[in-house]
N, C-alpha and C positions, 0 to 999 in steps of 0.2 A: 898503795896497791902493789906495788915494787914487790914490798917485805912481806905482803902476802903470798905473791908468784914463790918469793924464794923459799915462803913455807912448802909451799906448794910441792914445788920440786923434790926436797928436802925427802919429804913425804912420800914422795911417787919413788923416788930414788931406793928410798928403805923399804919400800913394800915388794917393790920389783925386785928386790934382792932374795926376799923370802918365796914370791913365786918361784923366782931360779932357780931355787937350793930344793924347790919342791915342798914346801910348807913342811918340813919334819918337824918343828915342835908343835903345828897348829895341830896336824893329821891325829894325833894322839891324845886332843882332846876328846875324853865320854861323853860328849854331848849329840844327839839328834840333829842339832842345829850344824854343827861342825861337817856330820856323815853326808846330811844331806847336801852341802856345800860345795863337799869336796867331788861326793858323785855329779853333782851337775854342774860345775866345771871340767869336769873328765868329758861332758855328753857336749858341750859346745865348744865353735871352732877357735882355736888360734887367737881370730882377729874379736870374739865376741867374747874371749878371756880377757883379754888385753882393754878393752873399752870395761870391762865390769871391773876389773882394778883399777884403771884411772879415776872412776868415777868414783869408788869406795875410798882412796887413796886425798883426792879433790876433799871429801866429807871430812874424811879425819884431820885435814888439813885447816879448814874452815871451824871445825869442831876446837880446836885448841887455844883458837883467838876469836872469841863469843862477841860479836855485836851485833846491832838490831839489820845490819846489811847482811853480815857474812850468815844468821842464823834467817835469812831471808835467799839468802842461794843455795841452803842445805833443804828447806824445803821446796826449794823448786828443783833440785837434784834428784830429793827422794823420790819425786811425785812425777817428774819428769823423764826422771833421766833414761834412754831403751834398756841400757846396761841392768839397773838399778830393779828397773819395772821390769821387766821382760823375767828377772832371778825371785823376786817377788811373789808375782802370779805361778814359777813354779813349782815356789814352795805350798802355795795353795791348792793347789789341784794339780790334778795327771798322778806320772809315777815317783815323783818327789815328796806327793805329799798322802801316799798309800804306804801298806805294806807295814808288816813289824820293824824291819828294817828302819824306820822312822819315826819308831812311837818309844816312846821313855820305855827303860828297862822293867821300871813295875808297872805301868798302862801294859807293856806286851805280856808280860806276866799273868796281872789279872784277867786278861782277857783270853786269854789261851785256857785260862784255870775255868770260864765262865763258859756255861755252852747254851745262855741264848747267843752270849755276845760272841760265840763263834758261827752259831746260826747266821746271825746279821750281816759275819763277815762274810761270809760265804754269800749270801744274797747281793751284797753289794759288787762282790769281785765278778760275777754272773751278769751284770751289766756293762763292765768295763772291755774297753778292747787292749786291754794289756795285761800282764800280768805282775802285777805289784812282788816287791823283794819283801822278805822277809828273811832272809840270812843277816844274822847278824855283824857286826862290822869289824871284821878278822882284818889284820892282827889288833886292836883295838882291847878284844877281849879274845879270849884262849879258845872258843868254839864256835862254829856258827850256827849252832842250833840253842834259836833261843830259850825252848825247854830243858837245857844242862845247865844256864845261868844261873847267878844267885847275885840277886841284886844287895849291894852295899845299904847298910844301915846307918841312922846316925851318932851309933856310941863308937863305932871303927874310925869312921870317916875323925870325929872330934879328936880321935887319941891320936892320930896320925897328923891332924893340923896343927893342933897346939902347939907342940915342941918344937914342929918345922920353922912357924911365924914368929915364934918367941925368938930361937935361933937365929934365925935370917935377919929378921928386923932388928933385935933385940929389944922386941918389944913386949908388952905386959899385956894380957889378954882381959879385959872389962866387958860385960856383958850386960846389952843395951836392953831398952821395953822391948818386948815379942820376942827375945830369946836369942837376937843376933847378937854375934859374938864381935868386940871391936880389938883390932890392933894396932895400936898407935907405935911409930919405930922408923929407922933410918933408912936408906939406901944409897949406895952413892954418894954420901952425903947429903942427899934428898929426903924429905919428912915424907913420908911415905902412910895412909891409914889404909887399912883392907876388914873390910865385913863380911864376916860370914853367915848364911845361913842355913839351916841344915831342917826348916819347918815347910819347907813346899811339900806338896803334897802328892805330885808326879816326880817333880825335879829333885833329886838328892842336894844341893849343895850349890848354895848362892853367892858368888864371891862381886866384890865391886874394890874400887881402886880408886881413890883422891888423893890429889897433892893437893894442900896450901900452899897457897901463893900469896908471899905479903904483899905486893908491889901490883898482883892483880893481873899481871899479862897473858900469863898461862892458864887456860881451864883443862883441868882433869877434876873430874866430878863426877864419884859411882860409875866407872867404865870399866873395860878390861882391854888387853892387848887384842883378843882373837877379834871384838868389837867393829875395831879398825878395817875387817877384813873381809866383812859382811857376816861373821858366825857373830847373829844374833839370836832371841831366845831369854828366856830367863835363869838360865843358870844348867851345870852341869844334872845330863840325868840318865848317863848309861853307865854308871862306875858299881862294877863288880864286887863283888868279896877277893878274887883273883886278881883284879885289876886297881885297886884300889890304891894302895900304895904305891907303884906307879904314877897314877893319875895323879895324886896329891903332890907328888914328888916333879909336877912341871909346875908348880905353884913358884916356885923362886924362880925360875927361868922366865916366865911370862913376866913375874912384876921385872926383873931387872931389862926386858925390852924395853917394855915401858915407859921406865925413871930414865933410859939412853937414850928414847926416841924423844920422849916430853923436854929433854935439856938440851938435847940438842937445836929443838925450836927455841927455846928460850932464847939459847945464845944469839938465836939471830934477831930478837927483838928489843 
């Protein structure tokens, strides 16, 4: 229990550093999940920040040292916690979970292009007592009128990750069933694998993140850094033709938190 707590800490210590500093590498994640995260931490107080990172902070902390108790207090966190629940429900409904402002770059697209489906839209915003965003998420990408975007494809996105991951990792790119891409490679000294995939159908670009572990004490298994932080979601889905490289270009920064934050618990176990 001790060496759990001193995860624990560990964890809350290094997360609270990142709210400090103001989340600048998270903020500039393309993703929906990210935008809408960071707008509804902006919309609560102080004290209802600070309990929604403990509790995200407690998960990933729990999350790193897997057994049938600890993955027995992550579901009673999830399902419990006010922090947790309370960011949950407003990602599902209200003005969190309206608005282009939070719909994938090609869902806002289509659907601007479609005029029953702006019909509808209009019928539905005709019931609501607010008024849902729909400016895009400047500085993020170069405009906020989502009709001047141009959503990233996956032959840009592929030419710009390969060399980065090959690079960084110094790894060799194999490609798995369904078209995900695998990179097996170092960091830190750490074995490091990252999958991409570029076949969603809203989402541009699916990345996850596992270390092996011989010895078995650390779990990283298909996650990412932002994970930790509550920007969950399946994968990036607002990355531009403009923004594009940029965005691929936090790819090394995010794994190297990562492989620092995952060894650092290590060494305390």
């Amino acid at each position: 229990m001790a060496e759990m707590e001193r995860i624990a800490s560990l964890v809350r210590d290094y997360m609270h550093a990142e709210a400090d500093a103001g989340y600048p590498l998270l903020r500039r994640i393309p993703s929906t999940h990210a935008t809408a995260c960071f707008d509804y931490l902006e919309s609560i107080s102080p004290t209802e920040r600070e309990e929604f990172l403990d509790a995200h902070a407690r998960v990933t902390a729990l999350g790193f040292v897997l057994t049938p108790a600890t993955q027995q207090e992550i579901l009673q966190l999830v399902e419990s916690n006010p922090g947790i629940v309370k960011y949950r429900n407003a990602k599902q409904q209200g003005p969190f979970a309206m608005g282009l402002r939070y719909q994938s770059i090609r869902m806002a697209k289509a659907m601007l292009n479609d005029a029953q489906s702006v019909a509808m839209m209009r019928q539905t915003r005709s019931t609501l007592g607010y008024l849902p965003r729909d400016d895009a998420p400047v500085p993020l990408v170069n405009d906020p009128d989502v009709t001047k975007l141009h959503p990233a494809k996956a032959p840009q996105l592929k030419k710009l990750v390969k060399p980065l991951l090959q690079g960084f990792l110094g790894a060799k790119e194999e490609k798995m069933p369904g078209g995900t891409m695998k990179y097996d490679g170092v960091l830190d000294q750490t074995s490091v694998t990252v999958r991409i995939d570029y076949a969603g159908r809203d989402v541009q670009m699916i990345y996850s993140v596992s270390i092996p572990d011989t010895e078995r004490k650390v779990v990283v298994v298909g996650t990412t850094y932002e994970r930790f932080f509550g920007i969950s979601g399946t994968g990036w889905d607002y990355i531009t033709e403009e923004n594009a490289a940029a965005s691929i270009g936090l790819l090394p920064e995010l794994l190297r938190r990562l492989v620092v934050l995952r060894n650092e618990v290590a060494r305390l176990l």
